[in-house]
N, C-alpha and C positions, 0 to 999 in steps of 0.2 A: 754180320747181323748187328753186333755191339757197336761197331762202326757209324753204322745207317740211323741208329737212335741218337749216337753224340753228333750227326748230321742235321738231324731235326731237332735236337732240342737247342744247337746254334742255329737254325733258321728261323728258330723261334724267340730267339733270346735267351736262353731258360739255362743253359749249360752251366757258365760261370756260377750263376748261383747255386746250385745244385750242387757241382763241385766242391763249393766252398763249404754247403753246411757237409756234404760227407767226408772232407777233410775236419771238418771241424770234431762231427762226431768220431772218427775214426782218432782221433788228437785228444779229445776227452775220454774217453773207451782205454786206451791206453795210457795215460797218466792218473787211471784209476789201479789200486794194489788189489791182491785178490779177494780179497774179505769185502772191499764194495763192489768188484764184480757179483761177488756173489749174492748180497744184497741186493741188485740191482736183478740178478735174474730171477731169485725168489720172489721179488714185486711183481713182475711182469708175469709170472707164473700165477701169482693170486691173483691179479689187475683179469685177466684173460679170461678166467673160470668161475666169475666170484659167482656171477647171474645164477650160473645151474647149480655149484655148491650149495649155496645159499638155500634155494630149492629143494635138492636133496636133501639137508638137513632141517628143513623143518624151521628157516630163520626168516620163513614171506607171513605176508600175510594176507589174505585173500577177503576182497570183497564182497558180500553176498549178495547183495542189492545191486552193487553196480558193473556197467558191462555193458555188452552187445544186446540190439532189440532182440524182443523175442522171435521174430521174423526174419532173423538177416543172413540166414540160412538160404531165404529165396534167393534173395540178389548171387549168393556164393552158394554153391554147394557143399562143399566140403567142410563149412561151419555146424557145429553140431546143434541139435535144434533146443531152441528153450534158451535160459541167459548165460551167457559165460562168466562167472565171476573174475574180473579185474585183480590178477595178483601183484601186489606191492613189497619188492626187495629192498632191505636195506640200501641205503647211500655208502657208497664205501671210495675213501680218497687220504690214500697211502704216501710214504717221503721213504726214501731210501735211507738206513744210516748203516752205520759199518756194522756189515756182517749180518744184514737183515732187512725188515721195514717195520713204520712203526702203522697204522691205518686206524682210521681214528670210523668209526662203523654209525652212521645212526640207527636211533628206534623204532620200532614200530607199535602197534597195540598187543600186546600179548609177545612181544619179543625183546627183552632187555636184558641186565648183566647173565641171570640166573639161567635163558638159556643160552647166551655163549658161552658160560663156565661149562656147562654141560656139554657140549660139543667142541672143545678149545681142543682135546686129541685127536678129536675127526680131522680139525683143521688139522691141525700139526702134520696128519698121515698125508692129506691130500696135500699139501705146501711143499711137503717134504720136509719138514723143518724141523731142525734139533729140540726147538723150544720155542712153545708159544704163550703167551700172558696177556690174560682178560683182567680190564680195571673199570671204573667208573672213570671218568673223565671231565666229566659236568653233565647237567641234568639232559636226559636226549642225545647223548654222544658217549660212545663205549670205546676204549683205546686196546686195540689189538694191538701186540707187539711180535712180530716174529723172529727167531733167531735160526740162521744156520747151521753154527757154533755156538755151543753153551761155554759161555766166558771165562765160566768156574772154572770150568776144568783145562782151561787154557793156557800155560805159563804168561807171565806175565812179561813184555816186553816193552822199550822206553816207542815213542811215536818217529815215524821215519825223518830220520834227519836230528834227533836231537839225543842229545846222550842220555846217561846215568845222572851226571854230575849237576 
């Protein structure tokens, strides 16, 4: 079967490239240490879930006025009747750094520092994350930080490859 696909994707041309970037990833993935694996999959795990999170806690914010006609229930059925309000989630675009990420969140009307301070444990539980910190960042953009590992309490060691000295 796994055969029959590297068949077609060389009658297609497509193999070599493919190959290359999964060598490539598979070459990067591993010359990463485990403090930015781990960063890397606690992003992916917020990146993945942010929509509903978001949702559930209370950080959308919903249109009243705007939406679906009041009719469009005929054309569909399964649309509920009267207007749907338009709910609007945060922007949210994240950078991997060691041992975490950092996602920089924008605003909405009625959603800025005060309720991310207020649910920054929610996040923490649902990330999984050792440690999370809500800041101001600039006007309209709030910097989530997540950690895996709280640093504090971390012995302190020199960066790979380089001494003491």
């Amino acid at each position: 079967m796994a055969s029959d696909v590297v068949v077609g994707l060389e009658l297609l041309g497509l193999s070599s490239p493919l190959l290359a970037y999964g060598a490539w990833r598979v070459r990067y993935w591993l010359g990463l240490d485990e403090e930015e694996r781990e960063g890397l999959r606690l992003l992916r795990r917020a990146e993945r879930g942010w929509v509903v999170l978001s949702q559930s806690l209370n950080l959308h914010w919903e249109e009243p006025t705007a939406g679906r006609s009041e009719f469009a229930w005929m054309n569909d059925p399964r649309l509920p009747h009267g207007k749907v309000p338009k709910v609007r989630v945060p922007s949210f675009s994240a950078r991997p750094i060691r041992g975490g990420f950092v996602a920089d969140v924008g605003t909405l009307p009625g959603v800025g520092l005060v309720e991310f301070q207020k649910v920054s444990e929610h996040l923490r539980n649902a990330w999984r994350a050792e440690r999370v910190t809500v800041e101001q960042d600039r006007p309209g953009v709030i910097r989530v930080r997540a950690l895996v590992t709280d640093p504090l309490t971390l012995p302190f060691r020199p960066e790979r490859g380089k001494s003491w000295a």
